[in-house]
C-alpha positions in Angstrom: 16.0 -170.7 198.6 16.0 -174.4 199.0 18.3 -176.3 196.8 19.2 -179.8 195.7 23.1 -181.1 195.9 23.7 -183.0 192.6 26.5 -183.6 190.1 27.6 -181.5 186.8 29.0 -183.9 185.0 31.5 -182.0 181.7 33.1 -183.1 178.7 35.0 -181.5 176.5 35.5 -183.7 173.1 36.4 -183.2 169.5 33.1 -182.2 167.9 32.7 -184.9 165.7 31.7 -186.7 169.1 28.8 -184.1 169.8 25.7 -186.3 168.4 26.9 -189.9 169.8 28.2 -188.1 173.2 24.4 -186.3 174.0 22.3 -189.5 172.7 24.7 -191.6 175.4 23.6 -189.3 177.8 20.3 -189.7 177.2 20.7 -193.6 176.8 22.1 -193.3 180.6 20.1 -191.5 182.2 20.4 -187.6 182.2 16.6 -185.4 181.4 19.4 -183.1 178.7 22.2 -181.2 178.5 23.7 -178.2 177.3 26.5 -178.2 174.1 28.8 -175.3 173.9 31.5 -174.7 171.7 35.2 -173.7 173.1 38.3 -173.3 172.4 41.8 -173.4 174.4 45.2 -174.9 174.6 46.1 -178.4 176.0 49.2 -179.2 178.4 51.2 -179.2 175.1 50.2 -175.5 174.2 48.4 -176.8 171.5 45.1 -177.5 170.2 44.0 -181.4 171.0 43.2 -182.2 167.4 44.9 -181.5 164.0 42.3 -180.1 162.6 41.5 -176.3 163.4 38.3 -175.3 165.2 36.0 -175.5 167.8 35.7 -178.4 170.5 32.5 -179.3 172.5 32.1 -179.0 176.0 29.0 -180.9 177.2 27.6 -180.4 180.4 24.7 -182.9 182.3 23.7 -182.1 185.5 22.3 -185.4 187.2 22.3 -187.4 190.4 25.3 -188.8 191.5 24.8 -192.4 190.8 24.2 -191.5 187.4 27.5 -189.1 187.1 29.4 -192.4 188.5 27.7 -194.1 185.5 28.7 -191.7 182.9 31.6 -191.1 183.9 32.8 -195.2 183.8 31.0 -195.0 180.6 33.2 -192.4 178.8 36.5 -193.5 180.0 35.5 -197.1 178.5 34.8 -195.7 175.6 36.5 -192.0 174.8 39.6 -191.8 176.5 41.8 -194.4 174.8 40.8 -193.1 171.3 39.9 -190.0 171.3 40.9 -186.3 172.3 39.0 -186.0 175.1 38.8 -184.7 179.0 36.0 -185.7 181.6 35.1 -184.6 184.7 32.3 -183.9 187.7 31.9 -181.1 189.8 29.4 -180.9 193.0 26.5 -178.2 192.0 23.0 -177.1 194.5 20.0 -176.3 192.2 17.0 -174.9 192.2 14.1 -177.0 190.9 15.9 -180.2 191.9 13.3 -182.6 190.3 13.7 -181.5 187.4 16.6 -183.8 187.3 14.8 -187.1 187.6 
């Protein structure tokens, strides 16, 4: 099977952030994304927010010009303020045009 190297680009952010988050996406560049909800436990054993529940983690698989572009995007905007981790890993696809 022939396959296409790209990025995934994953977020995992308080879910008030879900709506803004996958319309900037969309704003930058990516053809979608998929939203799942997760839990776990931070490097301080605890859950990232005060509130209890369910974080996002929002995954965009695009070229990686565009992963470089998201990426400088959310730590511009996210990191400072927000509960909030980032980060790319190296996929192969099939159906590699359907990523613009």
């Amino acid at each position: 099977m022939i396959t296409t190297p790209l990025k995934m680009v994953v977020i995992v952010a308080e879910p008030v952030l879900e709506t803004r988050l996958t319309s900037e996406l969309r704003e930058l560049g990516a053809t979608g994304c998929t939203v799942i909800e997760g839990r776990g436990e931070g490097s301080r054993h605890a859950h990232a927010t005060d509130v209890p529940g369910s974080n996002v983690r929002i995954e965009a698989i695009v070229h990686p010009e565009l992963a470089d572009r998201i990426m400088e995007h959310v730590s511009r905007h996210y990191f400072e303020h927000y509960s909030f981790i980032a980060y790319v890993v190296d996929v192969a696809v099939a159906r590699g045009a359907k990523y613009g």
